[in-house]
N, CA, C, O and CB atoms as a CASP TS submission, in Angstrom:
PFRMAT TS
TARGET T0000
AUTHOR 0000-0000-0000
METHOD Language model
MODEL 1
PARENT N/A
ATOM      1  N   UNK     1     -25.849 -34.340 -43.514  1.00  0.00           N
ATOM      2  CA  UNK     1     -25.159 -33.426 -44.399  1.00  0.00           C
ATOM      3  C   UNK     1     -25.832 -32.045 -44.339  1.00  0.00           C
ATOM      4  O   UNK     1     -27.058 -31.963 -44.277  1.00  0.00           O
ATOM      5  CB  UNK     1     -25.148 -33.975 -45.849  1.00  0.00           C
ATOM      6  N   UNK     2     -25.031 -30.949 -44.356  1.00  0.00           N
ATOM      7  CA  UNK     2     -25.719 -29.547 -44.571  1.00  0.00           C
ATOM      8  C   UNK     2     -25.644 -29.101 -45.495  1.00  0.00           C
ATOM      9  O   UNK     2     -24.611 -29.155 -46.162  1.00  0.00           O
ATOM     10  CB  UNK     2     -25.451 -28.613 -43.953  1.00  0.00           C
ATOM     11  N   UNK     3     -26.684 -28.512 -45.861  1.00  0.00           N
ATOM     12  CA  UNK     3     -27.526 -27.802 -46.925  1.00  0.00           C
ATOM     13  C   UNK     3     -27.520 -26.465 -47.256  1.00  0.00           C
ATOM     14  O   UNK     3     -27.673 -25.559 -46.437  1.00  0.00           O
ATOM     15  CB  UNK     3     -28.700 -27.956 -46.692  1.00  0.00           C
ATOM     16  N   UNK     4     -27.319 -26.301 -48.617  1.00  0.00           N
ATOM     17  CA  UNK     4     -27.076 -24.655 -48.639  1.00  0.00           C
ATOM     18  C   UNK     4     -28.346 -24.116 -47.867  1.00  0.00           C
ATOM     19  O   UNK     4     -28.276 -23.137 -47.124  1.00  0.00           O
ATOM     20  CB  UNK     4     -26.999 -23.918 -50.363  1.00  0.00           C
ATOM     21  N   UNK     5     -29.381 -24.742 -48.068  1.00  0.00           N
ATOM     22  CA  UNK     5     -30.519 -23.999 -47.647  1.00  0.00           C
ATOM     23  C   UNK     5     -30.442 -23.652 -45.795  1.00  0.00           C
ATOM     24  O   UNK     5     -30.805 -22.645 -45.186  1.00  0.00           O
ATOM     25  CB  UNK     5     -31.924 -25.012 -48.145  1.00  0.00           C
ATOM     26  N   UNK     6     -29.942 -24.683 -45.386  1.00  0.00           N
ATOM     27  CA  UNK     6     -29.854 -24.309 -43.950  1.00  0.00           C
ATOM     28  C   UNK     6     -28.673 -23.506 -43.650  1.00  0.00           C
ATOM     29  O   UNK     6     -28.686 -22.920 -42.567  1.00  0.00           O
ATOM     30  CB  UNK     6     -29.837 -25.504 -43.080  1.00  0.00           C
ATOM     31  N   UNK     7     -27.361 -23.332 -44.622  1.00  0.00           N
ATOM     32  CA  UNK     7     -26.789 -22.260 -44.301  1.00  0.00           C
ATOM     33  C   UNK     7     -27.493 -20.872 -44.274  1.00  0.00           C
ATOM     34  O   UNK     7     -27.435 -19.970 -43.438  1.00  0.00           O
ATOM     35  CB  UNK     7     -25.840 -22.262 -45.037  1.00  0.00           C
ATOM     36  N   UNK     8     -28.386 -21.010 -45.803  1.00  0.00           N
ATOM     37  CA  UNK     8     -29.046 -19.611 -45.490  1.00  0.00           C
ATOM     38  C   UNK     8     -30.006 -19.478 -44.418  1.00  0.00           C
ATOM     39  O   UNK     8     -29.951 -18.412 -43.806  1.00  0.00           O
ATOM     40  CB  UNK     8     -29.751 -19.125 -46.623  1.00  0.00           C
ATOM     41  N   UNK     9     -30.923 -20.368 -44.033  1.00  0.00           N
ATOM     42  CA  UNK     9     -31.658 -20.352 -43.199  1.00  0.00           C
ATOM     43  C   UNK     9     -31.214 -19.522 -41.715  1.00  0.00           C
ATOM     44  O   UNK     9     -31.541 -18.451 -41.205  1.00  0.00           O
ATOM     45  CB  UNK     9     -31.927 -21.643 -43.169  1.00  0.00           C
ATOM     46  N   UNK    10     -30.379 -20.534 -41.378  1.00  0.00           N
ATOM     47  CA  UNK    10     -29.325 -19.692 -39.314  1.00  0.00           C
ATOM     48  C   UNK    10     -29.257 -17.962 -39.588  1.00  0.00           C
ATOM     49  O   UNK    10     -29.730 -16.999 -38.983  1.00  0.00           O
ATOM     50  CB  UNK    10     -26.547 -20.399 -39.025  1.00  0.00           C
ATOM     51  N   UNK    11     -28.265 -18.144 -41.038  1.00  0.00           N
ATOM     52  CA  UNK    11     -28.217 -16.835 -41.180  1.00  0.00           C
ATOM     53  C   UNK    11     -29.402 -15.747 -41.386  1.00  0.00           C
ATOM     54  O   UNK    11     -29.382 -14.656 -40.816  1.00  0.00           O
ATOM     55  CB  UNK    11     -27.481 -16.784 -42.084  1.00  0.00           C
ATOM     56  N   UNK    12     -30.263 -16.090 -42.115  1.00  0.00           N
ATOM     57  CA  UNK    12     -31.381 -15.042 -42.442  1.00  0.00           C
ATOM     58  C   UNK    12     -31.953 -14.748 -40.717  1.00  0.00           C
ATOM     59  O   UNK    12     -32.310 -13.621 -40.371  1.00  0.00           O
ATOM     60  CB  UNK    12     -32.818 -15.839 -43.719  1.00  0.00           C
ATOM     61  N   UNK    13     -31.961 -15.722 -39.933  1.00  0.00           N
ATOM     62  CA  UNK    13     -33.086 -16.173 -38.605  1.00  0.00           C
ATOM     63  C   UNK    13     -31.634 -15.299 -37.621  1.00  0.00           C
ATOM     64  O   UNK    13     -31.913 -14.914 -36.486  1.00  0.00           O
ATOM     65  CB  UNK    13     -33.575 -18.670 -38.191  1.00  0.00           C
ATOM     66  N   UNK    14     -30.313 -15.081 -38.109  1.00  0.00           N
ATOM     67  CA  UNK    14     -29.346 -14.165 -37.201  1.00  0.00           C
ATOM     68  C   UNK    14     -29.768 -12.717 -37.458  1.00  0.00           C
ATOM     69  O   UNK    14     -30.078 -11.959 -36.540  1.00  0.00           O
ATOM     70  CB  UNK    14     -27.665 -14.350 -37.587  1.00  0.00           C
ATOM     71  N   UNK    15     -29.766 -12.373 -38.729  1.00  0.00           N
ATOM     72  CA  UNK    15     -30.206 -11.250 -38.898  1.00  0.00           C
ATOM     73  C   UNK    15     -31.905 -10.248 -38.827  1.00  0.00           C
ATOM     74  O   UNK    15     -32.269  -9.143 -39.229  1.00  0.00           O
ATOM     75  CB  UNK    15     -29.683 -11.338 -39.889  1.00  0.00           C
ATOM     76  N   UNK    16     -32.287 -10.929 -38.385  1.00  0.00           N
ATOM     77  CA  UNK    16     -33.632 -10.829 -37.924  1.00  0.00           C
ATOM     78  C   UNK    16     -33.694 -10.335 -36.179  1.00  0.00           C
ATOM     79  O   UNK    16     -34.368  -9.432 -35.685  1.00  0.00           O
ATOM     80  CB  UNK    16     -34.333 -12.389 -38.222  1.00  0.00           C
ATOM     81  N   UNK    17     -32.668 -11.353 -35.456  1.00  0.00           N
ATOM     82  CA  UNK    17     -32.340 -11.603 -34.488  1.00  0.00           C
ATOM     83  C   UNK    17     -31.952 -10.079 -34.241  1.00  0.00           C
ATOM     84  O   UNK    17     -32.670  -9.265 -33.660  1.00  0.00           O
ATOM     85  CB  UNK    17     -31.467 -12.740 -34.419  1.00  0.00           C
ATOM     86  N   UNK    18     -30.756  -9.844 -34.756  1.00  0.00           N
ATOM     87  CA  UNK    18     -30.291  -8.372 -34.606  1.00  0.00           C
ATOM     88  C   UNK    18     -30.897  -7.310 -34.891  1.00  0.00           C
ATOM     89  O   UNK    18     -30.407  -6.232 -34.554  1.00  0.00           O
ATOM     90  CB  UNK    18     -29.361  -8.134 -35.174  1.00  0.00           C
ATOM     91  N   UNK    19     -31.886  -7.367 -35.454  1.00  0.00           N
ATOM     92  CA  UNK    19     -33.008  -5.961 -35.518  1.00  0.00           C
ATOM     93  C   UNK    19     -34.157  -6.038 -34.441  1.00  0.00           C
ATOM     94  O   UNK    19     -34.621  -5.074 -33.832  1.00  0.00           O
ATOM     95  CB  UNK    19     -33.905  -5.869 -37.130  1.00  0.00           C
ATOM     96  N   UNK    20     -34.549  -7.423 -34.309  1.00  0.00           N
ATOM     97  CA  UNK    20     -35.919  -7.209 -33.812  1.00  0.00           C
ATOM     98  C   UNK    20     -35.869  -6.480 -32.468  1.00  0.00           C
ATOM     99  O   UNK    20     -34.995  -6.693 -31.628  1.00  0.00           O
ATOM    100  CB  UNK    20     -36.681  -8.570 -33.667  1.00  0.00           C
ATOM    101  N   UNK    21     -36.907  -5.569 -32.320  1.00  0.00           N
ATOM    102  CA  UNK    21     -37.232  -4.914 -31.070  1.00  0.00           C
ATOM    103  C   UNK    21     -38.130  -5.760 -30.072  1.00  0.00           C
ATOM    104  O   UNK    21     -37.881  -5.649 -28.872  1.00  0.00           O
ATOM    105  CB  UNK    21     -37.929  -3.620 -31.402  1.00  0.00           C
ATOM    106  N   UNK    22     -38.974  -6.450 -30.409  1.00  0.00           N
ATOM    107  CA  UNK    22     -40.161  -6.795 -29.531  1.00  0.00           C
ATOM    108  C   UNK    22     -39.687  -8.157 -28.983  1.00  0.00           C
ATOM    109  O   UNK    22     -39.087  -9.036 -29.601  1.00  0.00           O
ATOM    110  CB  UNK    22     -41.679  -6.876 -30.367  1.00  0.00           C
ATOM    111  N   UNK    23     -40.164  -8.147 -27.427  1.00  0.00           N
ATOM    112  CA  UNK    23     -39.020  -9.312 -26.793  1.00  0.00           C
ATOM    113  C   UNK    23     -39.957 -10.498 -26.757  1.00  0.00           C
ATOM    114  O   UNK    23     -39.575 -11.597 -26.355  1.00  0.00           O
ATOM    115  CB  UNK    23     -38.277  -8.962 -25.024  1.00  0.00           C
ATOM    116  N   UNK    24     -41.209 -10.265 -27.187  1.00  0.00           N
ATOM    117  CA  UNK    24     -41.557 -12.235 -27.634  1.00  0.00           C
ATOM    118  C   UNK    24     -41.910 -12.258 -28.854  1.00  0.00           C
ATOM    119  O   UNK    24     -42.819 -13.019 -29.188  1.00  0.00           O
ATOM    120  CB  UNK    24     -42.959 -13.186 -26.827  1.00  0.00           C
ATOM    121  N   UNK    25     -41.280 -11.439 -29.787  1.00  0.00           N
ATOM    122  CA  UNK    25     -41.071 -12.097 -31.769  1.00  0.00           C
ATOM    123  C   UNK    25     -39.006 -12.255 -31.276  1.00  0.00           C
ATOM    124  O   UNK    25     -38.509 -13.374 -31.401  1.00  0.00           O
ATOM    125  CB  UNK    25     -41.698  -9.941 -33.933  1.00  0.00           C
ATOM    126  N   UNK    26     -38.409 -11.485 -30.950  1.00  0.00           N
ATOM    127  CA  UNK    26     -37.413 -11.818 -30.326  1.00  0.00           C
ATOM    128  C   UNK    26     -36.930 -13.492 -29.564  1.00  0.00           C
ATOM    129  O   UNK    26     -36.116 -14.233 -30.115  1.00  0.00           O
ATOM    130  CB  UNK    26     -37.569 -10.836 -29.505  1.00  0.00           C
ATOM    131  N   UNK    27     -37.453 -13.748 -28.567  1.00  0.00           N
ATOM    132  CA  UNK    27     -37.908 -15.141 -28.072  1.00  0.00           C
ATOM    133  C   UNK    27     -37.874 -16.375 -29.395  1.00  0.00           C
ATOM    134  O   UNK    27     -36.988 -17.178 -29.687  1.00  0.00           O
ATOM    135  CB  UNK    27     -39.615 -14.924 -27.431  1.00  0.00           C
ATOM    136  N   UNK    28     -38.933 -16.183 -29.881  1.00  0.00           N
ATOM    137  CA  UNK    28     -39.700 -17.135 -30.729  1.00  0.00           C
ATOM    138  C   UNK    28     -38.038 -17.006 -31.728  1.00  0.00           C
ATOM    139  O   UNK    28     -37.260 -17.959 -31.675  1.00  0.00           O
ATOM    140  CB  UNK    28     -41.652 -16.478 -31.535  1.00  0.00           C
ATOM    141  N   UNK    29     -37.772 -16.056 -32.366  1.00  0.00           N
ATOM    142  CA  UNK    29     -36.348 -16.301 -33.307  1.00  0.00           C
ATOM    143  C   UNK    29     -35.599 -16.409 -32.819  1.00  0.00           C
ATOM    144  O   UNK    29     -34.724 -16.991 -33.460  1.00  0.00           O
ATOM    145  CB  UNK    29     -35.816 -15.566 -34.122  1.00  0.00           C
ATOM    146  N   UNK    30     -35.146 -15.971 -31.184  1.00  0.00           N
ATOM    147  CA  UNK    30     -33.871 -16.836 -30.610  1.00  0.00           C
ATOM    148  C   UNK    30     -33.963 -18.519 -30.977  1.00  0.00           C
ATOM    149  O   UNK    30     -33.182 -19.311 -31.505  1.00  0.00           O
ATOM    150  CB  UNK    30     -33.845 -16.660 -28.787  1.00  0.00           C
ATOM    151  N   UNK    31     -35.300 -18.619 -30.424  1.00  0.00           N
ATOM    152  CA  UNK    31     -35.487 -20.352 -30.386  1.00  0.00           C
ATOM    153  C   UNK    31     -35.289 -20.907 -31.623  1.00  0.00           C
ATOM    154  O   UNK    31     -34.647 -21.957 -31.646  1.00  0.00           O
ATOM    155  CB  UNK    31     -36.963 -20.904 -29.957  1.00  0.00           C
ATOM    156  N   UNK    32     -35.743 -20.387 -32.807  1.00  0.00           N
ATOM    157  CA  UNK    32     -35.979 -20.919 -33.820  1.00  0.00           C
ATOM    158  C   UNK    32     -33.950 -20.442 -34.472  1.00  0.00           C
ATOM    159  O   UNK    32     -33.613 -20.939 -35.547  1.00  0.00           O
ATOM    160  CB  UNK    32     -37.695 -20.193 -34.607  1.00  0.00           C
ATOM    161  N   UNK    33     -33.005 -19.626 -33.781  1.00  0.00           N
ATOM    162  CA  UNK    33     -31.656 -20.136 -34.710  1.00  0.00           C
ATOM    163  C   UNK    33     -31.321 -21.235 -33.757  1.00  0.00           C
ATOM    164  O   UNK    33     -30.686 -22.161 -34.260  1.00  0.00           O
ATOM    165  CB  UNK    33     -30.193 -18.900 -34.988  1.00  0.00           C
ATOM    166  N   UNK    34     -31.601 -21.329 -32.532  1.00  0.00           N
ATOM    167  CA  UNK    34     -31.249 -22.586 -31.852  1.00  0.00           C
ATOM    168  C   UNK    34     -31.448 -24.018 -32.669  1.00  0.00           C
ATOM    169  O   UNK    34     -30.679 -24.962 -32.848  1.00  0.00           O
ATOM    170  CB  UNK    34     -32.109 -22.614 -30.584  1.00  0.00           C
ATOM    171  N   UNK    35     -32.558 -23.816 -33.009  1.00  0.00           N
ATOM    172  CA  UNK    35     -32.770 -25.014 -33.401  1.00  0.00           C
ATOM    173  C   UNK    35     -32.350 -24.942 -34.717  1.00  0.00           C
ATOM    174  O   UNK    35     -31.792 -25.964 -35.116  1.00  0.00           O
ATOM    175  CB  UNK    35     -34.053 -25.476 -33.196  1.00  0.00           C
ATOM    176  N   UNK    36     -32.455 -24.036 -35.507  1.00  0.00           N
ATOM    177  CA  UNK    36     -30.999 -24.211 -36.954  1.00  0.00           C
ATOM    178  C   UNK    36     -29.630 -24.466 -36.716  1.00  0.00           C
ATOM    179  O   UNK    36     -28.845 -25.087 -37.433  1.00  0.00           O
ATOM    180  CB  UNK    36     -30.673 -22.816 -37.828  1.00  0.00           C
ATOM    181  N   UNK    37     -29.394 -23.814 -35.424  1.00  0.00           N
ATOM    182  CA  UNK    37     -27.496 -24.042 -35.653  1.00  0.00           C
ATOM    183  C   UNK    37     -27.606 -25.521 -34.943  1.00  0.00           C
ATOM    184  O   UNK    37     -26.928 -26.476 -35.322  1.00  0.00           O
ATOM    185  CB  UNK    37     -26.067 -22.600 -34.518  1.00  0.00           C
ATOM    186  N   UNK    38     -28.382 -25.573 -34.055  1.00  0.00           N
ATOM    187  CA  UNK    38     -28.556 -27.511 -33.366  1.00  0.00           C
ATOM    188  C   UNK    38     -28.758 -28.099 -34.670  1.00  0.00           C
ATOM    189  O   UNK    38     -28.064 -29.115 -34.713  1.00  0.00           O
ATOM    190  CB  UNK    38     -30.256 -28.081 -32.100  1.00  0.00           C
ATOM    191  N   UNK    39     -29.418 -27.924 -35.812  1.00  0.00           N
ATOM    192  CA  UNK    39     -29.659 -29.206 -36.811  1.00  0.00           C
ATOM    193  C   UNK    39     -28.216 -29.200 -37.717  1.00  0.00           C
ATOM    194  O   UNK    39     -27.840 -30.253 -38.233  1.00  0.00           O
ATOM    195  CB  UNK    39     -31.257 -28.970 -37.965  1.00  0.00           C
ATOM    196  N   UNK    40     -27.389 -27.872 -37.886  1.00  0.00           N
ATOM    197  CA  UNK    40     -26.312 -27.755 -38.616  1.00  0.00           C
ATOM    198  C   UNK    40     -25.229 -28.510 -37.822  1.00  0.00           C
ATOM    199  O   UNK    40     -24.424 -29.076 -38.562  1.00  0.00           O
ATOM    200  CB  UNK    40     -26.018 -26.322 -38.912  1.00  0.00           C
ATOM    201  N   UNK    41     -24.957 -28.696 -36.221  1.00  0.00           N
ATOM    202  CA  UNK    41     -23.741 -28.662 -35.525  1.00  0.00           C
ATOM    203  C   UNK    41     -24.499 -29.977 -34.703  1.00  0.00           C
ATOM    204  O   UNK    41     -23.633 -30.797 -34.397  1.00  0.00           O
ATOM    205  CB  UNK    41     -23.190 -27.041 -34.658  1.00  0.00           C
ATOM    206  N   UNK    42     -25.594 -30.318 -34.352  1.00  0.00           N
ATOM    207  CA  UNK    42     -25.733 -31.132 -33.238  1.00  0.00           C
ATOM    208  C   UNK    42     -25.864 -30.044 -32.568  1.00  0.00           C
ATOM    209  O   UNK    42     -25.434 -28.913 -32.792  1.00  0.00           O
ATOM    210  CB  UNK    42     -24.716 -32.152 -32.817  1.00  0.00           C
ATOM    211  N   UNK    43     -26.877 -30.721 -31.210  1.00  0.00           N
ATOM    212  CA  UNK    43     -26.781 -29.746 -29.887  1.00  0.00           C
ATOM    213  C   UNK    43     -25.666 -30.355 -29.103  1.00  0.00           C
ATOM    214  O   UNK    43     -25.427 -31.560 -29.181  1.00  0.00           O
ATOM    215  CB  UNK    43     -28.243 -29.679 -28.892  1.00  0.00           C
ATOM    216  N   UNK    44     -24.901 -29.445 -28.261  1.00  0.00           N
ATOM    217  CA  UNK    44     -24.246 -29.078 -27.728  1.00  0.00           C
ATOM    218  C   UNK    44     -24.010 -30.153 -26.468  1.00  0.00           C
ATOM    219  O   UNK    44     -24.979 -29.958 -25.735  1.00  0.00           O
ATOM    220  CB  UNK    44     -24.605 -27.881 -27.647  1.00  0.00           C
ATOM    221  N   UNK    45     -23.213 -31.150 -25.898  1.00  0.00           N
ATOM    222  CA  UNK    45     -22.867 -31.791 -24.985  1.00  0.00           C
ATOM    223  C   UNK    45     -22.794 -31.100 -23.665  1.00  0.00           C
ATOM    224  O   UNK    45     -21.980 -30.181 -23.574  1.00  0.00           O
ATOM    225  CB  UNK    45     -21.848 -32.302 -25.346  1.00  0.00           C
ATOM    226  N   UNK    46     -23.880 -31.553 -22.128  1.00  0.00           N
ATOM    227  CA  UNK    46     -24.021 -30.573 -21.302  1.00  0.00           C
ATOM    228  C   UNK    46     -22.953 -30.421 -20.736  1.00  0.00           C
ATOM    229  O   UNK    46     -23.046 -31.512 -20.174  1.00  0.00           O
ATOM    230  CB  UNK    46     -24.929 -30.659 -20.517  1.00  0.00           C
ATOM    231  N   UNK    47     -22.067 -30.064 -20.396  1.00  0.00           N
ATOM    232  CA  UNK    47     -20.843 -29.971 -20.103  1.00  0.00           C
ATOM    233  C   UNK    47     -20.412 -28.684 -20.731  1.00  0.00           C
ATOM    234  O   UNK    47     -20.093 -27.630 -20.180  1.00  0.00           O
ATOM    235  CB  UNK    47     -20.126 -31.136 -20.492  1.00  0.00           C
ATOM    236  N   UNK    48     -20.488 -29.081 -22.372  1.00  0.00           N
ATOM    237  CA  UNK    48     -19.991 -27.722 -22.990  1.00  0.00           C
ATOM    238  C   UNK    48     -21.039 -26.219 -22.400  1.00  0.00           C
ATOM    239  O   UNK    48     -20.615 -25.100 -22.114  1.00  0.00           O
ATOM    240  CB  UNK    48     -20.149 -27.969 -24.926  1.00  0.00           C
ATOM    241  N   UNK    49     -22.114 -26.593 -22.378  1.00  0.00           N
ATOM    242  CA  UNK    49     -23.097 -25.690 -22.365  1.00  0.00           C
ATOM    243  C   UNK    49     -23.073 -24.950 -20.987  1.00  0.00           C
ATOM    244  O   UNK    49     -23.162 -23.736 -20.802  1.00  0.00           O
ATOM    245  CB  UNK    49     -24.388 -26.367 -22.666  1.00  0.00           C
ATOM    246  N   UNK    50     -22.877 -26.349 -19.684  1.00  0.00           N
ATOM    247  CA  UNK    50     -22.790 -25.315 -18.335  1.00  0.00           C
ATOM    248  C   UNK    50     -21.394 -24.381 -18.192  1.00  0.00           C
ATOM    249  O   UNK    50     -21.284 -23.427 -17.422  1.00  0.00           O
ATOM    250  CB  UNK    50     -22.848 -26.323 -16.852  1.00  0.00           C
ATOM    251  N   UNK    51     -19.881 -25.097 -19.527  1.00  0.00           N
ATOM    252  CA  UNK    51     -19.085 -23.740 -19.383  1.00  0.00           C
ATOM    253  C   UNK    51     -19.355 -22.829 -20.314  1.00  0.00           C
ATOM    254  O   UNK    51     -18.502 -21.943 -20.257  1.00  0.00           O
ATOM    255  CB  UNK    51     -17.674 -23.872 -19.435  1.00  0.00           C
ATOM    256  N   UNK    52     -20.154 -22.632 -21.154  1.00  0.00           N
ATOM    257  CA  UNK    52     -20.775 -21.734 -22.117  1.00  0.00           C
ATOM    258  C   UNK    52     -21.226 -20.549 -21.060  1.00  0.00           C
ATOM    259  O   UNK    52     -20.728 -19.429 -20.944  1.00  0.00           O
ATOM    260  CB  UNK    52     -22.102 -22.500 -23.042  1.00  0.00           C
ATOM    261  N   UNK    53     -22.479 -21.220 -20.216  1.00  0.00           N
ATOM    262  CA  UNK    53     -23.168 -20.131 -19.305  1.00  0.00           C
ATOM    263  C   UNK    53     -22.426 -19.713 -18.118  1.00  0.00           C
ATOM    264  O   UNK    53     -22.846 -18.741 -17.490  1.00  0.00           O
ATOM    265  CB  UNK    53     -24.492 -20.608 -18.792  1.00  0.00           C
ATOM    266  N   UNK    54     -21.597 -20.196 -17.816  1.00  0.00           N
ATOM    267  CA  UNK    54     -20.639 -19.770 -16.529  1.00  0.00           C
ATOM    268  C   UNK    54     -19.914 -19.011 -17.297  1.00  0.00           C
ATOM    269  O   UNK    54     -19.911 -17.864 -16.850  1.00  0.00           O
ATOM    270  CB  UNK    54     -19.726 -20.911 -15.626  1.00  0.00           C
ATOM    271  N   UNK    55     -18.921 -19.188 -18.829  1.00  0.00           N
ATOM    272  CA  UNK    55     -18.435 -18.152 -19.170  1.00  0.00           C
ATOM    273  C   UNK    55     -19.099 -16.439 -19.393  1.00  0.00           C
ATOM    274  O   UNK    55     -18.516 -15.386 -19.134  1.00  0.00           O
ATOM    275  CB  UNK    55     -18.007 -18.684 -20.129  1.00  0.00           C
ATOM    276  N   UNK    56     -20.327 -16.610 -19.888  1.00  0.00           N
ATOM    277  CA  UNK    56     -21.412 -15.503 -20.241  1.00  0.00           C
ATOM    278  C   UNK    56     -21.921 -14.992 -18.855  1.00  0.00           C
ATOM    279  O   UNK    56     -22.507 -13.922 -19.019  1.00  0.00           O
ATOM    280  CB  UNK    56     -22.751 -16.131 -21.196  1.00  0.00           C
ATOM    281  N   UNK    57     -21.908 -15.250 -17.998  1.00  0.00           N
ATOM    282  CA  UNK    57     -22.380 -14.849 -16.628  1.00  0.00           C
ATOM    283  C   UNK    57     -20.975 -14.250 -16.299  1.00  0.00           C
ATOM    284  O   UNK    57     -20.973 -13.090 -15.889  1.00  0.00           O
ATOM    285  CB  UNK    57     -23.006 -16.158 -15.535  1.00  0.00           C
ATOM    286  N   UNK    58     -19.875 -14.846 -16.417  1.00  0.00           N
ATOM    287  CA  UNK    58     -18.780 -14.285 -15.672  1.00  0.00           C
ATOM    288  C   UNK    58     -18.375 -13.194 -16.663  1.00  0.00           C
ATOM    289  O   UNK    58     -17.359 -12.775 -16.108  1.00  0.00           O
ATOM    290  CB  UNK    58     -17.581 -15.364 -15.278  1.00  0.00           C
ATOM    291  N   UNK    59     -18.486 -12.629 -17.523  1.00  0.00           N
ATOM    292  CA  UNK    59     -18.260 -11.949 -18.667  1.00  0.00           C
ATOM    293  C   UNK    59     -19.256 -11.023 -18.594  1.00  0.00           C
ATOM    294  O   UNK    59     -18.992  -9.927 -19.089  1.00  0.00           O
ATOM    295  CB  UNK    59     -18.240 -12.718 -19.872  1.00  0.00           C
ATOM    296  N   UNK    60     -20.716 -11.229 -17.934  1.00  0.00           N
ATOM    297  CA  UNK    60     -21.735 -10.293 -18.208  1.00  0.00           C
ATOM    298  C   UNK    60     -21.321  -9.578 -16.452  1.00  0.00           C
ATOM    299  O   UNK    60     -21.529  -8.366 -16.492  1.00  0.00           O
ATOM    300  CB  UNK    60     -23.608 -11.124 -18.662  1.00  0.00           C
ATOM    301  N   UNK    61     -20.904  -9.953 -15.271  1.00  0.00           N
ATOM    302  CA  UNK    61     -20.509  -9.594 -14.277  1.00  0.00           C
ATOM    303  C   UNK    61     -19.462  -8.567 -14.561  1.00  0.00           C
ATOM    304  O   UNK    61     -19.648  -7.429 -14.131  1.00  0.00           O
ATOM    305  CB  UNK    61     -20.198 -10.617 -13.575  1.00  0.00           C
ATOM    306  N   UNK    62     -18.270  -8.872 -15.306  1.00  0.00           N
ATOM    307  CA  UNK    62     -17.210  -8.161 -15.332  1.00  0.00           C
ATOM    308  C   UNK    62     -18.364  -6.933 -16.281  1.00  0.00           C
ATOM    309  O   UNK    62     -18.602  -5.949 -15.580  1.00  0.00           O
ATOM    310  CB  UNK    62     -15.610  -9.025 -16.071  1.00  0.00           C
ATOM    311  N   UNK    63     -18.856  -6.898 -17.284  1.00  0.00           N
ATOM    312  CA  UNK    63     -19.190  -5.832 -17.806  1.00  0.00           C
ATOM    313  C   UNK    63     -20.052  -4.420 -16.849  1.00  0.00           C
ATOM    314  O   UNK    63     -20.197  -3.225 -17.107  1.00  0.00           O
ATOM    315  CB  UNK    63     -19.938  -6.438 -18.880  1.00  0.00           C
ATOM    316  N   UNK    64     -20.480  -5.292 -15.684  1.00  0.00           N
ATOM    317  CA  UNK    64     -21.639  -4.949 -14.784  1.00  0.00           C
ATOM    318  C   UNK    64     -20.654  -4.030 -13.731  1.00  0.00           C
ATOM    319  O   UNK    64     -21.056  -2.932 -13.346  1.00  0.00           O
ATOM    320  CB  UNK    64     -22.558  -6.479 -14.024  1.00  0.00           C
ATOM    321  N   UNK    65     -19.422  -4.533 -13.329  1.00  0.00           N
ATOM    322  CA  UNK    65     -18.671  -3.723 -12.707  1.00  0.00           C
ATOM    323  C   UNK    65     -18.096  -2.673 -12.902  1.00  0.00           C
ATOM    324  O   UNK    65     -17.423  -2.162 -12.007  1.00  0.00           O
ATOM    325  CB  UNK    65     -18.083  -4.125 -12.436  1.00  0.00           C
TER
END
């Protein structure tokens, strides 16, 4: 079951996410909403995840062109 507290939790650890400048306090809070939105949703079935990164690669290409 989810918890108000872990709703606030992803969220506080998103918005942190979006300010921080420094790319290993950056790192360390990517990892750490991973592992909040994984305890809220389950992690992710690999399947979903290799079209997750093929979509974001093909999306970060088109931006690149």
């Amino acid at each position: 079951m989810i918890t108000h507290s872990q709703d606030v939790d992803w969220v506080s650890i998103a918005e942190q996410v979006s300010v921080e400048m420094d790319s290993a306090k950056l790192a360390i809070l990517v990892k750490r909403l991973c592992h909040a939105l994984d305890a809220r949703h389950g992690p992710p079935a690999l399947d979903q995840t290799k079209r997750d990164i093929e979509q974001i690669t093909a999306s970060s290409q088109g931006l690149s062109a």
